[in-house]
N, C-alpha and C positions, 0 to 999 in steps of 0.2 A: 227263283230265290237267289240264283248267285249271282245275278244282276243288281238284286238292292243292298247284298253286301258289297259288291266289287266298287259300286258308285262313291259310298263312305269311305271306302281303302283306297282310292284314287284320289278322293278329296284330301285325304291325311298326309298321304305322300305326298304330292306336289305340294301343302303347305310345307312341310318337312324340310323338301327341294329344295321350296324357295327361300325361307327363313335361315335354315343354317348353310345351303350350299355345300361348299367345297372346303368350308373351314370353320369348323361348328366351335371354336373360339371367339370370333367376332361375335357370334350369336351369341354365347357365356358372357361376356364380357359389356354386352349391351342389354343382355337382361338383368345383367347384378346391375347396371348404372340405374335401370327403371325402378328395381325395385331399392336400392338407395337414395334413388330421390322422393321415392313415399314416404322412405322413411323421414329424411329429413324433411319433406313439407306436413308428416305427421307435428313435427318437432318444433315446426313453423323458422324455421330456415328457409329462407328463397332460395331453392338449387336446381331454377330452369337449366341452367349453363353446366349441369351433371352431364347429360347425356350429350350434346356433342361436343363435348369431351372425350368423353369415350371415344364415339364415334370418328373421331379426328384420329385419336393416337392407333385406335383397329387399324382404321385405316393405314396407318403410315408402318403397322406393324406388320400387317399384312402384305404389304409391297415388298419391304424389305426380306420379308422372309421367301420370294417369291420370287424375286432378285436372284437371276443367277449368279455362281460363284465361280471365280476365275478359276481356270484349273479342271474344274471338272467337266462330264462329256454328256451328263444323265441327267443336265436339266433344273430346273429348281428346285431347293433345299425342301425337303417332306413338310 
C-alpha cells in the first residue's frame, strides 16, 4: 500500500520541482500570462504574444535578481 501512495507523491513533487524550481515567481507570473490570454482570446483579442512576454521579462527578472551585489560576501540577493 505505501508504494501506490509514494508513486503519486513522487509524481507531484517532481512536477512541483520542476514547474516552479527555485523561484515560484516566474511560475505566478507565467500562469497569470496563460490565464490572461484566455481571457482575452475569450474576448477575441489576438494575444499570442502575452506569454513570451512574460516569459522574457521573468527571465531578465530573474537574472537580475540573482546577480550578485557588489559589496556583499553571501552571494545572490534572496
Amino acid at each position: 500500500m505505501a508504494r501506490v501512495i509514494s508513486w503519486p507523491l513522487a509524481f507531484a513533487r517532481f512536477w512541483y520541482r520542476f514547474i516552479v524550481g527555485d523561484d515560484w515567481t516566474v511560475a505566478a507570473a507565467v500562469a497569470l500570462g496563460l490565464v490572461a490570454t484566455a481571457v482575452l482570446n475569450r474576448r477575441s483579442v489576438n494575444a499570442w504574444w502575452l506569454v513570451p512576454l512574460v516569459v522574457i521579462v521573468m527571465v531578465r527578472v530573474s537574472v537580475l535578481r540573482a546577480k550578485p551585489v557588489p559589496g556583499r560576501r553571501d552571494g545572490p540577493r534572496p
